[in-house]
C-alpha atoms as one frame of an Amber mdcrd trajectory, in Angstrom:
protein
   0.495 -11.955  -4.590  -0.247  -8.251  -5.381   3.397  -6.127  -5.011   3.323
  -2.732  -4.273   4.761   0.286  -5.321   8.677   1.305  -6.893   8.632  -2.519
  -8.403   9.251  -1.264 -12.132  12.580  -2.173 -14.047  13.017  -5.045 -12.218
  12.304  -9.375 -13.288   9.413 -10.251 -12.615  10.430 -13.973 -12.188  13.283
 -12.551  -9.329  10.390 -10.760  -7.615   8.229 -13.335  -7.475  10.839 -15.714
  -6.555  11.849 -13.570  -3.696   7.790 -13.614  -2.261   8.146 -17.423  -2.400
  11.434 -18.111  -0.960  10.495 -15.784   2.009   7.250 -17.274   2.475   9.076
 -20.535   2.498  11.587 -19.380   5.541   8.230 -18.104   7.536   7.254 -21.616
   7.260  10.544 -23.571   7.765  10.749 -21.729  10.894   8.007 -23.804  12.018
   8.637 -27.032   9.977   6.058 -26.241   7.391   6.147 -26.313   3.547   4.222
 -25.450   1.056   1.406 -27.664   0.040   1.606 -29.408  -3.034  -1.272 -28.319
  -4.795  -0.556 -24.417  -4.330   0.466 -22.173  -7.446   1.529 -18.837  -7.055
   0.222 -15.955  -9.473   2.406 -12.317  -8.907   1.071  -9.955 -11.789   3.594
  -7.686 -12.043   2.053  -4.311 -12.767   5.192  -2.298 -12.155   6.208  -1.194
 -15.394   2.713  -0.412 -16.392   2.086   1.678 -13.390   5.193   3.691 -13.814
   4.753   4.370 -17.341   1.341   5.338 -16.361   2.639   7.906 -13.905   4.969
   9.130 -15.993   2.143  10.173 -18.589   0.287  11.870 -15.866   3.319  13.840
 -14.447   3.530  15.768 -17.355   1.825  18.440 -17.078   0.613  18.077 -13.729
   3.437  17.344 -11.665   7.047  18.661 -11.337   9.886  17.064  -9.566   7.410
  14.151  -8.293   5.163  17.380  -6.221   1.954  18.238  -8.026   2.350  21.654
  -9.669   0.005  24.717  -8.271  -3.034  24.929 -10.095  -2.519  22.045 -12.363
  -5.061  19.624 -10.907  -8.614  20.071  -9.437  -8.725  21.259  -6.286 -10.317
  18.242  -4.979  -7.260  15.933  -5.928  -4.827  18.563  -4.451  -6.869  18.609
  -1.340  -6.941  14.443  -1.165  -2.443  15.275  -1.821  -2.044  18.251   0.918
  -4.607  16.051   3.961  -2.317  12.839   2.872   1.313  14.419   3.454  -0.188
  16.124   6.448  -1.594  13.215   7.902   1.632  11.406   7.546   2.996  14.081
   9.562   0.957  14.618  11.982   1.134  10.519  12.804   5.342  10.991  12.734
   5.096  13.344  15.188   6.645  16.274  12.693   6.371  19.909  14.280   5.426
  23.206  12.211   8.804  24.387  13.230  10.214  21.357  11.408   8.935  21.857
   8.564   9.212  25.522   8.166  12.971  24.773   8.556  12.488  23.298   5.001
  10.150  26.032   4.111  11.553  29.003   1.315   8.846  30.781   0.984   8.361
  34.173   2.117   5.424  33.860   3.682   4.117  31.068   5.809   0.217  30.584
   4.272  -0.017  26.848   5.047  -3.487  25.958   2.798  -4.031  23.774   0.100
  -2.562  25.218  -2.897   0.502  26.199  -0.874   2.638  23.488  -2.348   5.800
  24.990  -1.117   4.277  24.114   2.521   3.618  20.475   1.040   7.083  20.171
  -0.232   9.046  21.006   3.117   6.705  18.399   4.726   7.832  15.494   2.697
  11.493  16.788   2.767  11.348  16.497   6.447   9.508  13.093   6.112  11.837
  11.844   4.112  14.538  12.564   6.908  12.686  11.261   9.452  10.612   8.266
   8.657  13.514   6.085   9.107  13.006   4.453   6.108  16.391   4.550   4.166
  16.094   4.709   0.750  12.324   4.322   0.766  11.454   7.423  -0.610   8.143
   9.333   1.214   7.651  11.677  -1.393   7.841   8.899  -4.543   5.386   6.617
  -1.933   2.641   9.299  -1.560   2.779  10.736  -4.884   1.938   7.145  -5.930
  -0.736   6.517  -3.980  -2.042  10.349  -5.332  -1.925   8.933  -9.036  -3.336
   5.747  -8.674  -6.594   6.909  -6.292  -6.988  10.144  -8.336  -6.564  10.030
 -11.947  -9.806   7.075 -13.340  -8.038   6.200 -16.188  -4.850   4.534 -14.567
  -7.056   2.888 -10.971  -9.145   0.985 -14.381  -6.295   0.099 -16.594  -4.020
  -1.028 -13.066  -7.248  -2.938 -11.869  -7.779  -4.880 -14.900  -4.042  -6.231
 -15.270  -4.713  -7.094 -11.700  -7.985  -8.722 -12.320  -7.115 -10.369 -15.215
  -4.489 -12.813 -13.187  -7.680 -14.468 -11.430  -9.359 -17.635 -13.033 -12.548
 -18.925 -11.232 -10.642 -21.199  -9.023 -10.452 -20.332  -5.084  -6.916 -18.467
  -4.016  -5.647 -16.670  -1.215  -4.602 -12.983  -1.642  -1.532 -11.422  -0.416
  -1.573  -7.354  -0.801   1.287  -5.403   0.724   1.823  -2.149   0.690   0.330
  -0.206  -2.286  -0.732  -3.340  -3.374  -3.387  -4.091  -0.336  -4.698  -0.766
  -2.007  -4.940  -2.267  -5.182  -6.210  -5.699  -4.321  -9.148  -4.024  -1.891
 -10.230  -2.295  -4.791 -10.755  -5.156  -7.527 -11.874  -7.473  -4.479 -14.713
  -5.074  -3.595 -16.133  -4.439  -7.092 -15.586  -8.484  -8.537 -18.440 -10.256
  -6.347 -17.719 -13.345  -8.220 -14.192 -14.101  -7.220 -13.194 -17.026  -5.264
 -11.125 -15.672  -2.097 -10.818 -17.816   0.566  -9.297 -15.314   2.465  -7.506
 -11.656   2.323  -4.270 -10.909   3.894  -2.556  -7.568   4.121   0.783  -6.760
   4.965   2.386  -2.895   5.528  -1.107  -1.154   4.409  -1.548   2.284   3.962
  -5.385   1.045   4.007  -6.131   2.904   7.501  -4.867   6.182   6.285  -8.280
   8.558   6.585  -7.130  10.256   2.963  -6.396   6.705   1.468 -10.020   5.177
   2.496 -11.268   8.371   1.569 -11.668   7.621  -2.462 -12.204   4.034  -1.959
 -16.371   3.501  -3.153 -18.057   3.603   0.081 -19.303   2.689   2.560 -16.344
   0.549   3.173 -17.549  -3.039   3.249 -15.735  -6.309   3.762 -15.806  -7.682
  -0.108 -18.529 -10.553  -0.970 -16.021 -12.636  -2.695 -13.838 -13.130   0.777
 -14.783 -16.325   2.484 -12.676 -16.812   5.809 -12.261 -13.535   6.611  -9.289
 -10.562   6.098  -5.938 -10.815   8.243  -3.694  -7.271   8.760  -0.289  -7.399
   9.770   1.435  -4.112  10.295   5.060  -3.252  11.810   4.060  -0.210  14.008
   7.617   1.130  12.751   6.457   1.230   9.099   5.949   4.215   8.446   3.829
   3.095   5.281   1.218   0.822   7.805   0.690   3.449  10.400  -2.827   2.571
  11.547  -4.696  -0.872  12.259  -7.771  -1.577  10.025 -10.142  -1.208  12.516
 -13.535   0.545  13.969 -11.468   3.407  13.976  -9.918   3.554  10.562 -11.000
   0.830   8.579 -14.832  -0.220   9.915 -16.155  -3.234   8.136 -18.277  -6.124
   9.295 -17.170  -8.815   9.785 -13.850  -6.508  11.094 -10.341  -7.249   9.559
  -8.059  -9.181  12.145  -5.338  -6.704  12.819  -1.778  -7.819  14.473   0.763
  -5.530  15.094   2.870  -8.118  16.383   6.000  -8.348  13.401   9.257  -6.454
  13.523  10.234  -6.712  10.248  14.167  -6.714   9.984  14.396  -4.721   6.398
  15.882  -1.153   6.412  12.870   0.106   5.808  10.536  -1.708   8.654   8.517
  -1.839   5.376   9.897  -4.382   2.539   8.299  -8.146   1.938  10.942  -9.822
   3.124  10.865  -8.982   6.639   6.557  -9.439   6.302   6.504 -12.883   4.475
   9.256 -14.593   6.599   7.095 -13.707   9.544   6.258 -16.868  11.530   2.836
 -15.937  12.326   2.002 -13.843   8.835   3.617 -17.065   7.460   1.113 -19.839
   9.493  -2.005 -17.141   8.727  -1.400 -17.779   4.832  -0.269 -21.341   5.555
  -3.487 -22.513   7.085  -5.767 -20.646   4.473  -3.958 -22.397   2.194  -5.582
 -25.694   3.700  -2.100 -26.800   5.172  -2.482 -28.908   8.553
């Protein structure tokens, strides 16, 4: 069970109780439990992530926006396309934005992180998300795709919760990100299948500095399962020919409304019925 983003300061034990218990009501509502045989491994990378974002914001970001000139241009380019694609996918208007916008002039390119800044203020008004936070989410996402040193060190806490035994993997959210990644480049792992819940995975800057070409990981068995809420604002796109092209293709269902504030927390993924049954029958459950 790979957790995404915003997890650190909080018990690991709680978090991972709160995966299980909701996977448990997504199977009660269909008279299913857990088998026996099933352990449950959540490496909580939380803490290490934020402390590892928190070394890279200084220098090169202020007030969680990536300070002009601070970063190669390349990286600010992968920052300024993802903020804009977010927009562009809520439906946010120029004149929106330049509501938010202070500058005296209205130069909307790269290094104009002014521009960038009004976007995610207007973003975080409109995603609908409550306290999820657009501008912590992206800038995230930014760090861990962007700076090598912290995608390696987050990748190998990650790996190192496998053993050679077979397991299902659950990615959600920042997480799917993170689990693609170490699934791709460890051949040797034993997944019998990949499931991924409120990815950012589709996003064209996201799949952008994944290793390509995008390919469906040797180590998955039974295929990949994506389950999106088209109201997260996280999810956005199904992993398909489109936006995610990999043979065989990843199921996609945008069939869950997921209760949380947020359309985007675990709780209102996991207790899904159908996400639920997906994980359920991998599992070997009958």
């Amino acid at each position: 069970m790979i957790h995404g983003r915003d997890q650190q300061g909080h018990d690991p034990s709680a978090l991972k109780k709160t995966w299980i218990d909701t996977f448990k009501k997504g199977l009660e509502s269909q008279k299913l439990s857990v088998p026996s045989d099933i352990d449950f491994v959540f490496p909580f990378y939380g803490d290490l992530l934020d402390q590892l974002i928190k070394e890279a914001a200084d220098p090169r970001a202020l007030n969680g926006v990536i300070a002009k000139g601070d970063i190669v241009s390349g990286e600010l380019s992968f920052y300024y396309d993802l903020v804009n694609e977010l927009a562009e996918q809520a439906g946010v208007t120029n004149a929106e934005i330049s509501e938010h916008f202070n500058a005296n002039y209205k130069e909307r390119g790269v290094l104009n992180w002014e521009w960038v800044q009004s976007i995610l203020k207007v973003l975080d008004l409109s995603s609908g998300m409550g306290n999820f936070s657009v501008r912590k989410f992206t800038y995230d996402v930014f760090v861990y795709l962007t700076v090598p040193a912290i995608r390696k060190k987050i990748n190998e806490f990650v790996l190192s919760a496998f053993d050679e035994g077979p397991c299902i993997v659950v990615g959600h959210s920042l997480g799917s990100v993170v689990a693609y990644d170490v699934l791709q480049n460890n051949s040797f792992l034993n997944v019998k299948k990949y499931v991924t819940i409120g990815s950012p995975l589709g996003v064209k800057a996201v799949r952008s500095k994944l290793t390509t070409p995008l390919v469906m990981p040797e180590c998955i068995e039974n295929g990949w399962y994506n389950a999106y809420d088209e109201r997260d604002f996280v999810a956005l796109k199904p992993l398909d020919e489109r936006n995610f092209n990999v043979e065989p293709p990843v199921v996609n269902s945008n069939h869950v409304k997921n209760q949380t504030d947020n359309r985007h927390g675990i709780e209102g993924y996991l207790n899904d019925a159908i996400v639920a049954k997906e994980i359920y029958d991998a599992m070997g459950g009958s």
